[in-house]
N, C-alpha and C positions, 0 to 999 in steps of 0.2 A: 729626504733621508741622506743623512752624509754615507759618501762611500767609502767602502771598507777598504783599509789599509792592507794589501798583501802581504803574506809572511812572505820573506825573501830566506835565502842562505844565509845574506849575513847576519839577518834580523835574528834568523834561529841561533849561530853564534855567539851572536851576545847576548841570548839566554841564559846564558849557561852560568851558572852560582847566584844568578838576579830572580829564577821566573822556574817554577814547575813547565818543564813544556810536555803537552796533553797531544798524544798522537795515537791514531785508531786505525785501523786499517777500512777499506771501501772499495767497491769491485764493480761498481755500477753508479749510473746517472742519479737514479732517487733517493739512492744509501747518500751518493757525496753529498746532495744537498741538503739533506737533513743532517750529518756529523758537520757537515761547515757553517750551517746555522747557529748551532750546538759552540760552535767558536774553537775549535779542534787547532791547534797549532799544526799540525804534521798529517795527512792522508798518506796512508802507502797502499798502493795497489799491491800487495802481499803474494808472492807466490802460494800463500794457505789459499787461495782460490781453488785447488786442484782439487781440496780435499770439501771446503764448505759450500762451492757455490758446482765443483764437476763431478764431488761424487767420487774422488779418487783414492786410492790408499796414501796417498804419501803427494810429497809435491815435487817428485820427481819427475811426474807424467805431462806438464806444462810446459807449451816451448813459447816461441816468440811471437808466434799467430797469437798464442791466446792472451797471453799479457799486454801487447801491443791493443787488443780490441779489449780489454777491458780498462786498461789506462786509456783509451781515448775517449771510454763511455765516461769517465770519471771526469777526465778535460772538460769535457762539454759542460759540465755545472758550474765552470767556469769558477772555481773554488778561491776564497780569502787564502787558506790555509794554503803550505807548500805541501805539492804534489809529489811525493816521491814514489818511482815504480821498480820492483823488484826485479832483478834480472835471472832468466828463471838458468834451470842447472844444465849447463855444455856452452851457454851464452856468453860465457868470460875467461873459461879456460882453454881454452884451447889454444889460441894467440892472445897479445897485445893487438892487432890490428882488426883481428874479429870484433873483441872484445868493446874495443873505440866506436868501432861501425854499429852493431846492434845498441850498445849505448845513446848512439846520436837516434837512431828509430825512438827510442822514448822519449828525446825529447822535439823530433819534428812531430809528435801526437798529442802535445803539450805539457806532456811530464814537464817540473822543474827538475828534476835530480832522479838520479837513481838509487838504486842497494845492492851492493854485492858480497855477499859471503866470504870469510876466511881472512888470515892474518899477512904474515911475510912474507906468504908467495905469490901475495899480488900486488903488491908492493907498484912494481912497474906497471901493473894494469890502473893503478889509480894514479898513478904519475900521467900517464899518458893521456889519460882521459881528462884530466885537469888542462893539460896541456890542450886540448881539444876545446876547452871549454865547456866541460861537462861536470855539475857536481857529483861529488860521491859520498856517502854512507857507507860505514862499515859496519859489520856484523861480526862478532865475537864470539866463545862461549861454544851453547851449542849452536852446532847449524847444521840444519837439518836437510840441505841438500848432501849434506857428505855422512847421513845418522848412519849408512848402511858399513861405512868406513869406522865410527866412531862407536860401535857397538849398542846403536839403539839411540832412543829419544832418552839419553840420560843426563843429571845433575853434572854439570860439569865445575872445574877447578875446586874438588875436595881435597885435593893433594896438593900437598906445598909443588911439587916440581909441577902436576898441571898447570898448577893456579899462574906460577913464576911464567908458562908459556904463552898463557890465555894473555896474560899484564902485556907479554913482549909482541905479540901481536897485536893489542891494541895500539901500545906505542908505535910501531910501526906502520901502522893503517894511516894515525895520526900526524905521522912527522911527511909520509908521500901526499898528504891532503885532502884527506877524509873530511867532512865537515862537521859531520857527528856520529858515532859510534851505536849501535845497538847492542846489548848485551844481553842474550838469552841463557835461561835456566842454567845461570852459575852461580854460586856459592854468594851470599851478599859480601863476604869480607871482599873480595876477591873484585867484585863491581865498585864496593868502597875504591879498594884500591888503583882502579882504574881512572876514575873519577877525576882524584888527586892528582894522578900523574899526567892526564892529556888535557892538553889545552883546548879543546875540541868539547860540543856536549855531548855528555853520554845517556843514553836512554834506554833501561830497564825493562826485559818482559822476562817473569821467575827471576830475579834476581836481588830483589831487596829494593829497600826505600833511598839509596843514597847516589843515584844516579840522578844526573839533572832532568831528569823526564818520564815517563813510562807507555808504553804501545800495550794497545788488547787487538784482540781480533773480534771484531763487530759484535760477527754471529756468536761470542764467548757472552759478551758483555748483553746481550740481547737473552739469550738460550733457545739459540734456535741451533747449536752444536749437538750434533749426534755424540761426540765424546769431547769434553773441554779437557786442556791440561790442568795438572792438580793448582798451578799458580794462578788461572783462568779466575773473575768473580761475575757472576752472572746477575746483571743488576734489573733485571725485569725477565718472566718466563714468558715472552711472547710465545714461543710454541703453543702455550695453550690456551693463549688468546686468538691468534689464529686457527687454531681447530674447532675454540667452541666458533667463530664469526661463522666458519663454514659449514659445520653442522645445524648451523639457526638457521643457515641462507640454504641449503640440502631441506630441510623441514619445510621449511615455506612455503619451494615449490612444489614439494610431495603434497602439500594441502591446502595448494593454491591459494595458497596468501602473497605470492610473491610471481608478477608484479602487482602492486597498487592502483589504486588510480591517480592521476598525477604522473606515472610512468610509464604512460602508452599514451599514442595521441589516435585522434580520429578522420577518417576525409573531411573534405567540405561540406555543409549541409546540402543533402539530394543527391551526393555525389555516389554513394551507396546503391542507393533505389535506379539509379542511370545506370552504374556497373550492373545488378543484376539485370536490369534490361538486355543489357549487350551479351549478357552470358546465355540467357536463353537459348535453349535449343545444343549446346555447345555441351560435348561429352565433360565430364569429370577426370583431371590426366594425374597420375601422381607425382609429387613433385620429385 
């Protein structure tokens, strides 16, 4: 079997108006190698981990422990696809030099790239990192490390003046050296319009068909989400294929059908009949 060609940065760049690029997110070793099978252009270790894989309200609650060991379970599958890992919320604001330093932690754990949220005012954080030799991803729109700032998990650029701020942040992200843009749950005009203007690809999640790409999040795309967003399409209900496996495999053992035979083995011949030999006389202990 010939070996698989790796997405690189610039591979994904010149995606961009040639090639839908397919990107999903993955938080673990056997999710990556099943979506990289699957032929996935983009893995992002998603800071939605807080909420699908830790049970959190929000993905506020994820620091650098936790993305850091969830991008290296993902490493390990050694993916075709470019690996990007999410930098979770306090990881990029606070300095420029912070910022560069926990960026490089993802990628000594084999990240390719990273994602950082927000438009202008980081501007110099993705300068710098570039400068580092670190790629970046940008995030537009909404972003939901700042939802408590933004009034909620809502539609964002309905408004000509949002819409005009969301664009100048994208361009922005774009001109300091973002490699490609993600665009959440904004207005499709408004991702049309970003599209057009950055040289960079853009990629779509709630936000319309006219972005060069689009992300879900696994457990959406699967239905194994306790609540999907309304743009979310759920393309199999594993949940309830996984509850009946385990309710068949629960019955089983309640009436000992499980295990079979074939799924237990036996000693040696005679080697029984010796053991109770040696047991003789010897009290009964529990275990």
């Amino acid at each position: 079997m010939a070996e698989r060609e790796k997405v690189t940065v610039r591979k994904v760049v010149g995606m961009k108006g040639k090639k839908p690029i397919v990107a999903i997110t993955a938080y673990d070793y056997p999710t990556a190698k099943i979506v990289d099978e699957a032929g996935v252009d983009i893995i992002l270790v998603g800071d939605s981990l807080s909420m699908v894989m830790l049970g959190n309200p929000s993905t506020l609650q994820v620091d650098m422990h936790d993305m850091l060991r969830h991008t290296a379970a993902v490493a390990r599958a050694q993916p075709r696809a470019l690996l990007v890992a999410d930098m979770p919320f306090l990881s990029y604001e606070a300095s420029v030099t912070e910022a560069v330093k926990n960026a490089g932690e993802f990628l000594r754990v084999g990240a390719d790239a990273v994602k950082l949220e927000g438009g202008s005012d980081y501007v110099d954080v993705v300068k710098a990192m570039g400068r580092a030799g670190i790629p970046v991803m940008g995030h537009v729109g909404l972003t939901p490390q700042k939802h408590k700032l933004l009034g909620g998990y809502r539609l964002m650029g309905k408004s000509a003046g949002e819409a005009r701020s969301i664009i100048d942040d994208a361009q922005a992200i774009a001109e300091a050296g973002a490699f490609s843009i993600v665009i959440e749950y904004t207005a499709s005009e408004v991702a049309a319009e970003i599209t057009k203007r950055v040289s960079v690809p853009t990629i779509c999640i709630g936000s319309g068909p006219a972005c060069d790409g689009q992300i879900l999040v696994i457990h959406d795309v699967l239905g194994l989400s306790d609540a999907s967003p309304p743009f979310a399409k759920r393309y199999v209900d594993l949940r309830s294929i996984m509850l009946s496996a385990v309710k068949a495999y629960k019955s089983e053992v309640e009436e000992g059908k499980f295990p079979q035979d074939g799924m237990y083995w036996h000693m040696k011949e005679g080697e029984h009949e010796r053991l109770a030999e040696l047991l003789k006389g010897k009290s009964v202990t529990s275990a």
